[in-house]
VOTIGU-105642 format. One record per residue (C-alpha): residue in one letter; y, z, x. Coordinates in nm, 2 decimals, m for minus. Each point is the difference from the previous one (the first is absolute). Layout:
N
   r    north       up     east
   A        Y        Z        X
...
end
This chain:
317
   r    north       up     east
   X    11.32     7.04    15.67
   X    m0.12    m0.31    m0.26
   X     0.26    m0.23     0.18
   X     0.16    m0.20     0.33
   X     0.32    m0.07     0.07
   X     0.09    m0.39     0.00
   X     0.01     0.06     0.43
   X    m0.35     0.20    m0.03
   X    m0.13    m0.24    m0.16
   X     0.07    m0.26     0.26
   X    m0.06     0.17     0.25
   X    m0.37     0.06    m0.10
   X     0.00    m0.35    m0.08
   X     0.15    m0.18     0.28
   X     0.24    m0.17    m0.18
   X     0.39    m0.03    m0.09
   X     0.18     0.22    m0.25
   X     0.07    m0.38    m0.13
   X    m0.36    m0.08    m0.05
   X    m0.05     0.39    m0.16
   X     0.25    m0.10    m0.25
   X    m0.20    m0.33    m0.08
   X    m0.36     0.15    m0.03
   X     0.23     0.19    m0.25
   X     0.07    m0.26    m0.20
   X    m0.36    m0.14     0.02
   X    m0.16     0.25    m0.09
   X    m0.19     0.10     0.24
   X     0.14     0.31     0.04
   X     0.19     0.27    m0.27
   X     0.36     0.06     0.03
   X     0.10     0.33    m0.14
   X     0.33    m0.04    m0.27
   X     0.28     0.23     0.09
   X     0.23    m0.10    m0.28
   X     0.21     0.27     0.12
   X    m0.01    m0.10     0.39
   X    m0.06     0.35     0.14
   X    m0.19    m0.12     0.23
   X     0.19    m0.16     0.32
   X    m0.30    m0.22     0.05
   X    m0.22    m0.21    m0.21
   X    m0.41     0.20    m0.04
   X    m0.31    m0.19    m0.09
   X    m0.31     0.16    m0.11
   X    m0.21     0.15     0.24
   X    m0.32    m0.15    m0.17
   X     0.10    m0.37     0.06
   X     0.13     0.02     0.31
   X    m0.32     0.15     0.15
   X    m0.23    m0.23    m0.13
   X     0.22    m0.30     0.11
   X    m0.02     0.23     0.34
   X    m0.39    m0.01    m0.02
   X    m0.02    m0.37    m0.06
   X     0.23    m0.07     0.29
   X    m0.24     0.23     0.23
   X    m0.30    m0.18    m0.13
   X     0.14    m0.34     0.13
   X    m0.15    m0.16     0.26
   X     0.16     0.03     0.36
   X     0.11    m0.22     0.27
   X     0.25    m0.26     0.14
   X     0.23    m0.17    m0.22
   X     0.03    m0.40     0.03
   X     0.33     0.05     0.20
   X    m0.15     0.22     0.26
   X    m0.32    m0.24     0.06
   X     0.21    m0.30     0.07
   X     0.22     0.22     0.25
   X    m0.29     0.13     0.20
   X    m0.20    m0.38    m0.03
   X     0.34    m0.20     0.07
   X    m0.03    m0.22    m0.32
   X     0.28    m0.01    m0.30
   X    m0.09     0.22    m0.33
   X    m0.07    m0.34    m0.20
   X    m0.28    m0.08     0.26
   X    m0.15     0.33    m0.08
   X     0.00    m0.01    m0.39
   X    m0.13    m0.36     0.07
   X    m0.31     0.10     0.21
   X    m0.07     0.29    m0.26
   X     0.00    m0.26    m0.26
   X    m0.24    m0.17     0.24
   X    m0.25     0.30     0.06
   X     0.07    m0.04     0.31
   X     0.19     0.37     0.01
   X    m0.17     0.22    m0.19
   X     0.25     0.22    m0.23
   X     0.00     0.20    m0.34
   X     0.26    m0.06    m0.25
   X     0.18     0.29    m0.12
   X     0.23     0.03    m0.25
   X     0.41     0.01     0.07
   X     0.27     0.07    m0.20
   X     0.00    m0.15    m0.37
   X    m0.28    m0.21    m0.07
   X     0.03    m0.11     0.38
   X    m0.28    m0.01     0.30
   X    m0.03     0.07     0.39
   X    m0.26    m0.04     0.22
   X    m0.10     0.28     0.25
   X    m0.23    m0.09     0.27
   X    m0.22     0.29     0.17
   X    m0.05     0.04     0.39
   X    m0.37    m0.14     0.02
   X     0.15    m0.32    m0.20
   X     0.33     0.01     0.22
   X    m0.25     0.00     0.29
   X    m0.23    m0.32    m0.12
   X     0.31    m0.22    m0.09
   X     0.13     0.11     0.38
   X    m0.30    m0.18     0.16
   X     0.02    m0.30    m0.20
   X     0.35    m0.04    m0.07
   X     0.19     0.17     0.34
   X     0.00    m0.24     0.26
   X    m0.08     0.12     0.41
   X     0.21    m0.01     0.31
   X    m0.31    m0.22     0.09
   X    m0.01    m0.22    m0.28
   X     0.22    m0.31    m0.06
   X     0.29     0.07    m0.28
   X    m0.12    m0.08    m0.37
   X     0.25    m0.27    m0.17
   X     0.09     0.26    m0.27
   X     0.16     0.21     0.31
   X     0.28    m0.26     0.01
   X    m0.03    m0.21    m0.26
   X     0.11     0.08    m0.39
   X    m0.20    m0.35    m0.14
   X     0.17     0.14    m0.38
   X     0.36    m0.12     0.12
   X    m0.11    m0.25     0.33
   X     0.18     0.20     0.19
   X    m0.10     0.11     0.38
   X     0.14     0.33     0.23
   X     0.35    m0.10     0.18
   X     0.01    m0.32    m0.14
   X     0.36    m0.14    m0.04
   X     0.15    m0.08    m0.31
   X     0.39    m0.04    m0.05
   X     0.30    m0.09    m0.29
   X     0.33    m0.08    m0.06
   X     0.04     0.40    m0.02
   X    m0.20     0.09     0.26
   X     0.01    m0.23     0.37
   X    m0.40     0.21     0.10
   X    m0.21     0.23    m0.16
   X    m0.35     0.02     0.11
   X    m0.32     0.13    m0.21
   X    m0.09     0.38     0.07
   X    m0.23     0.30    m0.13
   X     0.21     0.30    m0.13
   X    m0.21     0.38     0.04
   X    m0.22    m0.08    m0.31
   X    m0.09    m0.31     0.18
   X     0.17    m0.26    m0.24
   X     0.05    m0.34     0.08
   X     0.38    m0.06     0.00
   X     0.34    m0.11     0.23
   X     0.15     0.17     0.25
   X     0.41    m0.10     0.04
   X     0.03     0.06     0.40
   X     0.36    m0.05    m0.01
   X     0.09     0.32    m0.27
   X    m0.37     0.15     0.09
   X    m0.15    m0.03    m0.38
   X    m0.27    m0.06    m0.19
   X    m0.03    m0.16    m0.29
   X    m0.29    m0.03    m0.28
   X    m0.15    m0.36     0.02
   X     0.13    m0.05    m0.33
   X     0.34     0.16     0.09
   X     0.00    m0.26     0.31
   X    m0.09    m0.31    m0.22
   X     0.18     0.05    m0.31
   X     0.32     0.21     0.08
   X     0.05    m0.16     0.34
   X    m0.15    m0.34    m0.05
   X    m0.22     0.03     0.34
   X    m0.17    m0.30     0.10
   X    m0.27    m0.06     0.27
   X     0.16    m0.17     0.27
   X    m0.36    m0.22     0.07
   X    m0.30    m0.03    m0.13
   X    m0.26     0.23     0.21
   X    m0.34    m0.21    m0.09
   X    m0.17    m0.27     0.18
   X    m0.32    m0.13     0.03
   X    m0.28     0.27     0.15
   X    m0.10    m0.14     0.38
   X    m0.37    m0.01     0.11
   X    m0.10     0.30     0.10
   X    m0.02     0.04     0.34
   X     0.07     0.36     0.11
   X     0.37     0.19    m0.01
   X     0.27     0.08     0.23
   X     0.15     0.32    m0.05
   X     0.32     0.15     0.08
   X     0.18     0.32    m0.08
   X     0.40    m0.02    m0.03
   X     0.24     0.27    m0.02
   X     0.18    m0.04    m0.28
   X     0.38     0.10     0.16
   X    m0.06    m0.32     0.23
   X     0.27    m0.30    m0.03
   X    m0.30    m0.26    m0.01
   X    m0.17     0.19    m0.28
   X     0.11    m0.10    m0.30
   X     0.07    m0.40     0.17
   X    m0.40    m0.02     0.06
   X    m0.10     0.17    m0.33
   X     0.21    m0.28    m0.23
   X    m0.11    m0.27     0.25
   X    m0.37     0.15    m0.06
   X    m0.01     0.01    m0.35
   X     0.18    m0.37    m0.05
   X    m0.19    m0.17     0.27
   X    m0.38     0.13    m0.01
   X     0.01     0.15    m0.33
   X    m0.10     0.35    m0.15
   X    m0.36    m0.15    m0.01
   X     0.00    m0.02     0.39
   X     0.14     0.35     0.06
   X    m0.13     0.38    m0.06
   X     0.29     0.27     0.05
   X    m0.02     0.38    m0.03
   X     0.28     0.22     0.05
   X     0.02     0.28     0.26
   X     0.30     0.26     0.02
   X     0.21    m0.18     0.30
   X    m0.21    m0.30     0.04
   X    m0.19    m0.29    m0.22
   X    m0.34    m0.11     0.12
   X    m0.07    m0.39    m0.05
   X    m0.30    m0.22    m0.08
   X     0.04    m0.33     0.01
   X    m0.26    m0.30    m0.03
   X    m0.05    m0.19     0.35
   X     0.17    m0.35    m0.01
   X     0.27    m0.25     0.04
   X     0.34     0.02    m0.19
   X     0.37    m0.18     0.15
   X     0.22     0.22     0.08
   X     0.37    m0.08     0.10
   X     0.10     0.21     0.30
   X     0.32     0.11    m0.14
   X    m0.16     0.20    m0.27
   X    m0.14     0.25     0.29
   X    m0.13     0.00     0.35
   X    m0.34     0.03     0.09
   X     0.08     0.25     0.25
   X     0.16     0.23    m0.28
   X    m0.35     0.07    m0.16
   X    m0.27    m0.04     0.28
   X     0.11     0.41     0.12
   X    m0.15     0.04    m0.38
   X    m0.35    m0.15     0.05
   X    m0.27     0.22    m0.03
   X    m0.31    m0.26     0.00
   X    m0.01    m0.39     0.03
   X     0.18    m0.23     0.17
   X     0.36    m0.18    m0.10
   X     0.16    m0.35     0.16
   X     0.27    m0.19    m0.08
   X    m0.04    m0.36     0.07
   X     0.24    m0.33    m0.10
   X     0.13     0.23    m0.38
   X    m0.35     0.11    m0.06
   X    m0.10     0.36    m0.06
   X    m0.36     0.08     0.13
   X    m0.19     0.29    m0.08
   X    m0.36     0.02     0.14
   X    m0.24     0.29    m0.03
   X    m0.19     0.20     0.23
   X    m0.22     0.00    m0.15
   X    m0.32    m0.25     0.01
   X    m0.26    m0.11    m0.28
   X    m0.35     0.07     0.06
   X    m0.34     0.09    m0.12
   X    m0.32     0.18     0.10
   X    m0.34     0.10    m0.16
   X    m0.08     0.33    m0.08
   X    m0.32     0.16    m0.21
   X     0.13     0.05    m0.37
   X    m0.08     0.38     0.01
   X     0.24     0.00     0.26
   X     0.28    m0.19    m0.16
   X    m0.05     0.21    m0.32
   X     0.07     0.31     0.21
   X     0.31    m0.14     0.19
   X     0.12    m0.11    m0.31
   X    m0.05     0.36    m0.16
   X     0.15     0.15     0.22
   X     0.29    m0.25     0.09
   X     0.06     0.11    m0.39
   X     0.02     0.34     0.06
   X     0.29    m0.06     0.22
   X     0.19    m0.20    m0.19
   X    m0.02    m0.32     0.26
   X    m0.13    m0.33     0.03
   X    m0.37    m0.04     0.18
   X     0.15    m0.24     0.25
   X     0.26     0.26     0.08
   X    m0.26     0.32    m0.02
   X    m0.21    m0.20     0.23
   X     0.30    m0.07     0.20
   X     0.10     0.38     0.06
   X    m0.37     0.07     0.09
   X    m0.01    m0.28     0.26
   X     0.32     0.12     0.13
   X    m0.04     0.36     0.04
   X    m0.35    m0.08     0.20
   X     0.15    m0.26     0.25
   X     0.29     0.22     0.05
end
């Protein structure tokens, strides 16, 4: 047989009938004439279609953009930005007409994981909650005239956007801010505190004080202040040790101290303070050493103060 059927054809290809019919009309492939239409279906030449088969085949294989940033967490323009960067390592390949794709193999997949996938151990990486491209931070509130609360979300591809809670939808950021005229209801920066350790908590997110001491958060201390990453049923919390007011109508202090995993939390005459556990300090060791620690600290995607931590720990205890 010198021919395929239009539905052979894409099948061996891995495309639509639709796209069949348009590598048709590029060229790529031969359409056979039937000026009489005896045939029910449209045939291409069996020569074409193979070699456009072979070509395919000789591709280079792997993960698509889409599926990296689903199995790192990031949105699909973070990962065509670090490929641009060299700092995901991918091979263009062409796609559709006169288009390109990236494809990114396992041992590449594997190098970006280490660099670019943040730890359970590790404290969450601003681009985790933050979209710096539109200013925008995860469940911060913005509102309109249309719409009294909408609060900023990730869909499944791990776009920024809004989430309506009241009809339970979400909406494209530009669909939010053009259509619906959205509006942050604060501003969520202030200036970055000394550095002097972090508090952390983890909040469920289906408690009454969340979403009260996430807006007070982000308008009070500031997105510079605060690391957030997202868990399935819960939100784990960073924020800077310091002093900030607080009015005790916005929540009670006893609505978030069941949530506090390390550091200490008072309340005293409308101020906030947070205060770390941990302590600054500093001891000698032989550079070889510190090269070592450091190595291997590394290797485990951690800081040397908290490897060293873990290895201090796991002795004593």
């Amino acid at each position: 047989m010198e021919w395929y059927t239009q539905k052979e054809v894409a099948d061996l290809l891995g495309v639509s009938k639709a796209t069949v019919y348009h590598y048709g009309k590029q060229k790529k492939i031969i359409k056979i004439l039937d000026p009489h239409r005896l045939h029910k279906e449209a045939r291409y030449q069996k020569e074409e279609v193979d070699r456009l088969v072979y070509e395919k085949q000789s591709l280079p294989t792997g993960m698509s953009p889409n599926d990296v940033a689903k199995k790192l967490g990031l949105s699909v323009q973070s990962v065509y930005k670090y490929i641009q960067e060299g700092l995901i390592k991918a091979k263009a390949v062409p796609y559709g007409d006169e288009r390109i794709t990236y494809v990114i193999s396992e041992t590449a997949y594997q190098e970006a994981e280490k660099s670019l996938k943040p730890s359970e151990t590790q404290r969450p990486k601003k681009y985790e909650y933050y979209d710096s491209k539109n200013d925008i931070v995860l469940y911060q509130r913005f509102h309109s005239n249309k719409i009294p609360e909408a609060r900023v979300a990730r869909n499944e591809e791990n776009l920024f956007g809004f989430y309506l809670p009241n009809i339970q939808k979400w909406l494209t950021y530009e669909e939010g801010m053009k259509t619906y005229s959205l509006k942050s209801s604060y501003s969520i920066h202030q200036p970055t505190l000394d550095y002097k350790g972090y508090v952390e908590l983890q909040v469920p997110k289906n408690e009454v004080v969340f979403y009260p001491f996430i807006d007070y958060l982000y308008e009070i201390w500031g997105v510079e202040n605060i690391r957030l990453r997202e868990q399935s049923e819960t939100v784990l919390l960073y924020i800077r040790a310091g002093e900030k007011p607080l009015k005790s109508e916005v929540f009670g202090i006893a609505d978030i101290l069941p949530y506090l995993i390390n550091g200490e939390i008072h309340h005293q005459e409308g101020t906030l303070i947070l205060r770390s556990p941990y302590r600054k300090t500093s001891f000698e060791l032989p550079n070889e050493l510190l090269e070592t620690i450091s190595d291997l600290a590394e290797q485990e995607g951690i800081s040397i103060s908290r490897w060293v931590e873990q290895k201090l720990s796991s002795i004593i205890k």
